[in-house]
N, C-alpha and C positions, 0 to 999 in steps of 0.2 A: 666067318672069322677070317682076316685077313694079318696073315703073320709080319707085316710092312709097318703096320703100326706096332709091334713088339706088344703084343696082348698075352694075359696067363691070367682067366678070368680064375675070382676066388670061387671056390665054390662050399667052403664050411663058415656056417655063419658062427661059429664060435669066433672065429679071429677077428670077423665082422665086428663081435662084440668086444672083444679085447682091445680094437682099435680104438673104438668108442667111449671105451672106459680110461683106454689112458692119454686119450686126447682131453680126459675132463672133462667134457662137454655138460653146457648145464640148458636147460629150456628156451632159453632166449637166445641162445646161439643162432648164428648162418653159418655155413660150412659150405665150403667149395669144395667140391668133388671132382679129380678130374678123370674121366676116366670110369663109368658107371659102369659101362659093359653092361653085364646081364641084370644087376640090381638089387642084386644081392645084399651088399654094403646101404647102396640108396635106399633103400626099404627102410633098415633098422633105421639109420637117420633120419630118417620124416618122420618114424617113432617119437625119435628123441631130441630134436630141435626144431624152432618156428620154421624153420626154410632150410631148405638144401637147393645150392646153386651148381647144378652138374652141367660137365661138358663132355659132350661126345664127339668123335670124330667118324665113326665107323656111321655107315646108313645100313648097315645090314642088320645093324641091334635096334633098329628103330622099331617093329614089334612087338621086342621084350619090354622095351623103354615105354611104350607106350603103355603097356598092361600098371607099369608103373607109375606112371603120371597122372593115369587115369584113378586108381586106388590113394593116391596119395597126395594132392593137389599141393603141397607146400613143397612139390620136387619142381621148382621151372627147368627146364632143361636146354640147353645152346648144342647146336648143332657147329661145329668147325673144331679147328687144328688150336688147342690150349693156348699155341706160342703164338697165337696171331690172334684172337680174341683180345678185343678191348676189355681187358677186367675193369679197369675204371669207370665202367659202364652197365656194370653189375647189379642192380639194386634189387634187396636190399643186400649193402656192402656185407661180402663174407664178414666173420670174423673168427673162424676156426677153418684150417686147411685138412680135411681128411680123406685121405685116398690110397689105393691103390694104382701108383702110376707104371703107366705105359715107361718098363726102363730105361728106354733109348733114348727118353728124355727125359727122366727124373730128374736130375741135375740142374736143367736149365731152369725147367718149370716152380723148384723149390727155391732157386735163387731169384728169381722173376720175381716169383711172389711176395719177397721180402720189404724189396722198395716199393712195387707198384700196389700193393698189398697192403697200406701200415696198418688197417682196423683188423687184420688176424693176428692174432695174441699168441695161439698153439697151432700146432702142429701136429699129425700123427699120419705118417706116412709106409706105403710096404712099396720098399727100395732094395736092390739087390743088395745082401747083403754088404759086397766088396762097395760098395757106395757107402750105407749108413756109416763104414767105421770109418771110409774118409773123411764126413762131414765132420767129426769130431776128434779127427787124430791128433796127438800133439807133436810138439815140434821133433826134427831130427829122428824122424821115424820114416819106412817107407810110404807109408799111407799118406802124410801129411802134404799139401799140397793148396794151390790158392783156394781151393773150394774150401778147404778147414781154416782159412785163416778169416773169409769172409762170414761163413756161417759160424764162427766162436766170435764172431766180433759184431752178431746180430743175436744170436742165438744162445742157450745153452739146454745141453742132453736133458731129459727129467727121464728118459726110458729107453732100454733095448731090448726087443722080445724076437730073437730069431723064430723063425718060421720054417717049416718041411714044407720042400717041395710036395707032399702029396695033397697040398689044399687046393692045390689049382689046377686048374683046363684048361690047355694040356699043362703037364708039369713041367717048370723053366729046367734049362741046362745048370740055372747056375742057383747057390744057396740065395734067401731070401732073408729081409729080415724089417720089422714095423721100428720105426724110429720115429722118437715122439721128441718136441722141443719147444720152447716158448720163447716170447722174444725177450730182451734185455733191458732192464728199465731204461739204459743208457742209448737206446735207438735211436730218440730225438735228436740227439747231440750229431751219434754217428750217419743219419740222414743224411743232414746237413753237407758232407763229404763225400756221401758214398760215391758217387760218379768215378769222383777223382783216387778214391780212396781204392774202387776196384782198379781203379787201369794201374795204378802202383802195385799191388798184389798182382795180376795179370802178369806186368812187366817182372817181376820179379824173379816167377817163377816157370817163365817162356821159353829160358834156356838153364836149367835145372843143376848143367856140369861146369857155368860161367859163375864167378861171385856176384853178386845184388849189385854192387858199383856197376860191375859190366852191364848187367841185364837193365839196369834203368837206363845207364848214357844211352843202350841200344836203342830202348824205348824213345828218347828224345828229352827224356822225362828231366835231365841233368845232365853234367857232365861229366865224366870218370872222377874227373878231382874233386869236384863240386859232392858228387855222391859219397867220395871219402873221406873227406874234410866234416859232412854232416855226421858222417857212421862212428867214428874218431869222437865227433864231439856227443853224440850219443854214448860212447863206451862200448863201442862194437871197435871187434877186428875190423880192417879194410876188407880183408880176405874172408870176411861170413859171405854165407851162401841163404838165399830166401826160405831154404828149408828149415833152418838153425832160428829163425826171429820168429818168436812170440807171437801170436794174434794181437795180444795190448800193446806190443809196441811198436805197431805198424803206424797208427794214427799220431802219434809223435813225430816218426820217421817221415811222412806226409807233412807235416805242420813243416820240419827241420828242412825239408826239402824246398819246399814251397818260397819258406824266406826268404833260401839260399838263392836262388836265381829270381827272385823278381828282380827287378830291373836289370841282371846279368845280360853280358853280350852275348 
């Protein structure tokens, strides 16, 4: 085991099955897994859907992985770094994301998944605690942040099941917890903008103690006036800050923005 990859392999398959259950998962499912480790999780899965698509980074689990691949042939398994694998090259395309992710990069790897991802429908992931309550925090709160504004504008909660640190090898520093989500009928629409729609949430909230006018002109995104002029004509203070605005009315705020400077000098 190599602690460079942030591992805390599970090792009680109840939570295994807790995951599974509140993921929904029904027979026809694919499920990406990232993050197999010892196989614990991947086992029950090939149970319980036509295919599990796991990704491993570590070659020292390769092994365990194999005992597993070999007993359960609907496990294919990719060898490399989650964040650099071509998922869209996956077949057949997940359409359920269920794991236990390596924490150092739970964050990137859940938001990756979203766009690059559109045939996974749930979610049921074990994220450090202090993560799952960011992905769903609401506004003007400390937790809330651009990860809560883009996952409540793809996503929403259907479950939280904290977790004891004693289910894992070795046990993490820090609380754990399975957060489970699906995506929002309105995805197709929000698609459509996402690119743009994060670098405006990004900018927003890059300088946390500046107001949202500031942090966008910084961005390039507009210009101080231009950013205030739109926020005015929204019904926002000048003076709101990116923590204070709603997940829904960001993509307005985008649209108002967008107008506002096309053809501007």
């Amino acid at each position: 085991m190599s602690q460079r990859y942030g591992q805390n392999f599970l090792r009680d398959p109840n939570i295994a099955r807790v995951a599974i259950d509140r993921a929904g998962l029904v027979p026809e499912d694919v499920v990406l897994e990232v993050g197999p480790g010892r196989g614990i999780l991947t086992e029950l899965l090939a149970e319980t859907v036509v295919t599990v698509q796991a990704i491993e980074i570590d070659p020292l689990l390769s092994t365990a992985l194999k005992l597993v691949t070999e007993e359960h042939p609907n496990v294919l398994l990719t060898w490399g770094d989650a964040m650099k694998v071509a998922w869209e090259e996956l077949e057949p395309r997940p359409t359920a994301f269920v794991a236990n992710l390596p924490y150092n990069v739970a964050t990137p790897l859940v938001l990756r998944s979203i766009p690059e991802l559109p045939t996974i429908t749930r979610w049921c992931v074990m994220v450090q605690r202090e993560i799952a309550d960011r992905m769903f925090a609401v506004p003007s709160t400390p937790a809330y942040n651009a990860v809560s504004v883009l996952m409540q504008l793809a996503c929403e909660r259907t479950d939280l099941h904290p977790v004891s640190r004693a289910v894992f090898d070795p046990p993490p520093r820090v609380d754990s917890a399975l957060v489970s989500f699906s995506r929002l009928p309105s995805w197709p629409e929000r698609a459509l903008i996402w690119d743009r729609l994060s670098r405006l949430v990004h900018a927003g909230f890059q300088h946390r103690r500046k107001t949202l006018a500031n942090g966008i002109s910084m961005a390039q995104l507009a210009t101080r006036a231009q950013a205030e002029a739109v926020l005015t004509a929204l019904g926002h203070d000048t003076r709101i800050r990116a923590e204070a605005v709603a997940p829904g009315d960001w993509p307005a705020l985008l649209a108002a923005l967008e107008a506002a400077t096309v053809g501007a000098p």
